[in-house]
N, C-alpha and C positions, 0 to 999 in steps of 0.2 A: 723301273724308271728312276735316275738319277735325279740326284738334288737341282742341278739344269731345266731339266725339263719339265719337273715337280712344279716349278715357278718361273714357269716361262713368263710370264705374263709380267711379275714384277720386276724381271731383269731387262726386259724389253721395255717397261717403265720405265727404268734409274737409266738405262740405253739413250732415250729419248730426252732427259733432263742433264744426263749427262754432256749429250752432240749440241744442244742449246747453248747450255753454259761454257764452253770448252769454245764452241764457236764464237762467241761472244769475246770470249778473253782472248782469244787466238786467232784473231780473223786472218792471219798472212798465213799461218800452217796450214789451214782449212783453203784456203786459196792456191795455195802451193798443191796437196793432194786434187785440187777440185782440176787446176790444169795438167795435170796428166793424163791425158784423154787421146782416143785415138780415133776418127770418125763418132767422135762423140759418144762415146762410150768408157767410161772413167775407166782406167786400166787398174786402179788400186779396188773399188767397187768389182769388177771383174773377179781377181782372183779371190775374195771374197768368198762370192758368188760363188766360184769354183767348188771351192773347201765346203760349202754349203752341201751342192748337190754332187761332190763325186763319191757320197758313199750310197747315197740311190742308185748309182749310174753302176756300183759296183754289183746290186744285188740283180741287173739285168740280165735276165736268161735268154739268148735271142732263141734257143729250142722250144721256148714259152711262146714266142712272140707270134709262130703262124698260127696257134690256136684262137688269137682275137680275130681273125676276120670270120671266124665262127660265131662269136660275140658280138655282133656291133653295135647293139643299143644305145649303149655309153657312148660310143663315139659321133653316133648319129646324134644324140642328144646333147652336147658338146658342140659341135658344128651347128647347130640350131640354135642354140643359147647366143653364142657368139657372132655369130654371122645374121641372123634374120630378126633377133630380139635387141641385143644389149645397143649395138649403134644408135640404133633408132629410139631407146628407151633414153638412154644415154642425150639425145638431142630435145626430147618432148622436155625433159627434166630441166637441162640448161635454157631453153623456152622459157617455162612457166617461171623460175625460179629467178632470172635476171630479165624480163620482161613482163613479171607482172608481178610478184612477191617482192622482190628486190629492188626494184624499176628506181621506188623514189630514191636511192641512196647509191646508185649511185650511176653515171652517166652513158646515155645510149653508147658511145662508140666502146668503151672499156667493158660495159656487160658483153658487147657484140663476140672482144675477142674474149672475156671468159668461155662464153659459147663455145666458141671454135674448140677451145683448150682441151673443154670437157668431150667435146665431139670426138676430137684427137685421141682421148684415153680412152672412150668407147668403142674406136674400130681398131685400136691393135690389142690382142689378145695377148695371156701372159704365155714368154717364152722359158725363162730361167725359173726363178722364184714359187712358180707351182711346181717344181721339184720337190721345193723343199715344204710346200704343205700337204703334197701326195704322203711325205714321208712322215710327218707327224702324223697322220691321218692311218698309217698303215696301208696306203693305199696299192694299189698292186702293181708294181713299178714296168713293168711291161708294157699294160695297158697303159701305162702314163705318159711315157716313153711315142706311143704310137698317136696317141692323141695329141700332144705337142708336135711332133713332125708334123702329122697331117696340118694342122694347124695353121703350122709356118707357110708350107708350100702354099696352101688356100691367099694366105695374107700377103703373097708377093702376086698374086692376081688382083686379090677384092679389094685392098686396103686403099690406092688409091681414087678407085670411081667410088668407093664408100666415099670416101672423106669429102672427095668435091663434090658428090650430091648433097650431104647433108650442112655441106659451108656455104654451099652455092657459089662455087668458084669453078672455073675454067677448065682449071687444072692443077691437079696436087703432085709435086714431084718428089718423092719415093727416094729419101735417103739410101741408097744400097749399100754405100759402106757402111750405114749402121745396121739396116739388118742384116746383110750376110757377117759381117765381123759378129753382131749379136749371137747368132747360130751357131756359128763356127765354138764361140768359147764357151755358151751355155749349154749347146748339145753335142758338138761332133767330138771338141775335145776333149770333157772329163766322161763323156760315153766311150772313146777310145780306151781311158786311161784305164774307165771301169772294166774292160773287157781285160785287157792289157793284164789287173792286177787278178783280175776272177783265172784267167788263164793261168799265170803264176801259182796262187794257193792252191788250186787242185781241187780238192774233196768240199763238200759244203760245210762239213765241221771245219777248217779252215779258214774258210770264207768268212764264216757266224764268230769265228774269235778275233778274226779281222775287224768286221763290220764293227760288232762290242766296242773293239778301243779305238775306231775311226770317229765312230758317233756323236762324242760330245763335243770335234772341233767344228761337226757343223751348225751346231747351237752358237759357237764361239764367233764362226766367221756373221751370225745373223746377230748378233749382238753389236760386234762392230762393224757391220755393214748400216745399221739402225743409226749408231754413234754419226759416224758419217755425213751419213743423208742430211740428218737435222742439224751436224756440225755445219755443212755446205749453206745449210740456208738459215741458218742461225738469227741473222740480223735482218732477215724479209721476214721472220716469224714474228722479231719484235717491233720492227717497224711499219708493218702492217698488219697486225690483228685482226683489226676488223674485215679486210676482202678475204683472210684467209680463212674465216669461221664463214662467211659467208658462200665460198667456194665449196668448204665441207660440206656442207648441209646435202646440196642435193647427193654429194659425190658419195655421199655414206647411203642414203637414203637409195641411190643404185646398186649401191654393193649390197646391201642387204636386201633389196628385192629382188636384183638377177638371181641371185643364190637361192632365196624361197624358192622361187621359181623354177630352177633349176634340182635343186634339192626336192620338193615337192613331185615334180615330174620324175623324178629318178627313184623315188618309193611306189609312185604311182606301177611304174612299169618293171618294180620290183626287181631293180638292180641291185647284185650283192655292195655290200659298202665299199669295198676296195676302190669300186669302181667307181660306185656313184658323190661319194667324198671328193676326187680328185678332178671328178664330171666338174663337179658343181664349182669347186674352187678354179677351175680355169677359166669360168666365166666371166668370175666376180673380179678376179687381179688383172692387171695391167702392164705392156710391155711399154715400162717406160719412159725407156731409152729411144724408140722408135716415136713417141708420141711429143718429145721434148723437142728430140729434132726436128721435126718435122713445125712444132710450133713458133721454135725460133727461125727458121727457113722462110715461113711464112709471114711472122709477124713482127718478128725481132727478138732480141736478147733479151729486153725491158721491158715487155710487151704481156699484157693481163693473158693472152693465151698459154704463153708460156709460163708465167704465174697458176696457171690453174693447171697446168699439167705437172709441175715442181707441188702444188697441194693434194695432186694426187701420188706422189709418189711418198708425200709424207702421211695418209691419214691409212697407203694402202696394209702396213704391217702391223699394228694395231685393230685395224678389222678384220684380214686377214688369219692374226691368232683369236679373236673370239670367235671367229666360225670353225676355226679346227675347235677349238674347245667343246663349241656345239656339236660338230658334227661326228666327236668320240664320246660325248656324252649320249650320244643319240643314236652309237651303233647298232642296238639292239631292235628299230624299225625296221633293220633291212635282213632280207635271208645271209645266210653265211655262203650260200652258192646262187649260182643262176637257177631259174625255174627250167623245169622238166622241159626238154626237147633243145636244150642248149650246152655245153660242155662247163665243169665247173668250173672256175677259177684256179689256177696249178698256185702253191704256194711252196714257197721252197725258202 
């Protein structure tokens, strides 16, 4: 493990104090990258994102891939997490929290669209970004691969009668040029390029001395993707403190329960870790690019729901690395293979 990764944690720190203060002093650069967007979807964040997850994309073996629907535990337990738990947990939370914890501080219609906000990060699952914690996690990039796609296609059906039942609206309408553009550049095209480059190298020694020196630019592009983020919203961190600690609270207190929960369940039913790591992290992250859009569509640009979907994209990489941190500290819960009467995990 390199000096990167050794101390992900504190470079993903000085990351976050760095995008603050730089935002700060720089507000027209940060404005300038923040409009480069194409259906809402930041184009400079994107390739980012890219560099992140195309050296996962490279160790994809689709020869691997028809062995998981032998497996599907993980998967079933993922789509369950996602679909039938986190929305609704996700809604009970922004309830209690700005209707009855919060209530005095601050005013019925602005808790309402917190709600929403948080509603919005609850029913789109992560599309890009659990690449890259499958990948610190060692997770098994196949199964990962499969779990995201299914994923997606479920979310261009559920995600809208999700949202308007739990906003109690009419009708939610369904950014699609943000999520197929989302798809397109987080899975179809560095999954192409990974096929593309594994095709190229040939042999898996090859591959393995590829992967080695690819590795640390995808630390690099999560560093300044971090910078970023908090560069963008730099002057709403300092000028509103207070709604932004108060949006955390519950927004942490979901991300660390789905996860137990999720995590929990995935020892229970004794899934190897590859699998049950990257289970668990897809539950807990957030797509979103889909949940901003859809915030601002609905509420506005200025508007607390889209505030609370911009505080979820700021508190998601920091909780996000200490649940990798947990959940390699804690490989040793799970078998290294599936239990008897299932095919083991292929690693390569």
């Amino acid at each position: 493990m390199g000096i990167f990764e050794r101390f992900l944690s504190l470079w993903v720190g000085l990351a976050i104090l760095a995008g603050v203060v730089l935002g700060n002093l720089a507000p027209g650069l940060f404005a300038a990258v923040a409009a480069l967007e194409l259906a809402r979807v930041n184009l400079v964040v994107a390739v980012l994102i890219w560099v992140m997850i195309y050296p996962m994309m490279v160790q994809i073996d689709f020869a691997s891939i028809r062995d998981i629907g032998r497996r599907p535990r993980g998967l079933v337990l993922t789509l369950v997490v996602n679909w039938l738990i986190k929305p609704f947990t996700m809604a009970a939370l922004g309830w209690l929290f700005f209707r009855v914890i919060f209530a005095p501080f601050v005013d019925p219609d602005t808790a309402g669209e917190y709600i929403a906000g948080m509603i919005l990060l609850g029913v789109a699952p992560c599309t890009a970004m659990v690449f890259v914690w499958s990948q610190l996690t060692k997770g098994d990039a196949n199964y990962t691969l499969v779990q995201v796609s299914v994923n997606d296609v479920i979310m261009v059906f559920a995600f809208a009668p999700i949202a308007a039942f739990l906003l109690g609206v009419s009708n939610v309408a369904v950014p699609w040029q943000t999520l197929l553009l989302s798809v397109v550049l987080y899975v179809v095209l560095p999954l192409a390029a990974g096929i593309l480059t594994r095709s190229a190298l040939g042999d898996a020694g090859h591959v393995s001395d590829f992967l080695a020196r690819v590795k640390p630019w995808s630390v690099v592009g999560l560093l300044a993707t971090v910078v970023l983020l908090f560069g963008f919203q730099a002057q709403t961190i300092l000028a509103q403190p207070l709604a932004i600690v108060m949006i955390a609270v519950p927004l942490l207190i979901q991300s660390y329960g789905i996860f137990a929960i999720a995590y929990g369940a995935a020892k229970a039913m004794r899934l190897s870790h590859d699998v049950a790591a990257p289970a668990s992290m897809i539950g807990t992250s957030n797509f979103f690019e889909l949940a901003v859009a859809v915030a601002i569509s609905l509420f506005g640009l200025n508007s607390g729901a889209a505030l609370a979907t911009v505080v979820g994209v700021l508190v998601e990489v920091p909780v996000m690395l200490s649940l990798v941190a947990f959940a390699n500290r804690t490989r040793h819960w799970f078998p290294k293979q599936e239990p008897p009467g299932e095919p083991a995990p292929i690693n390569r």
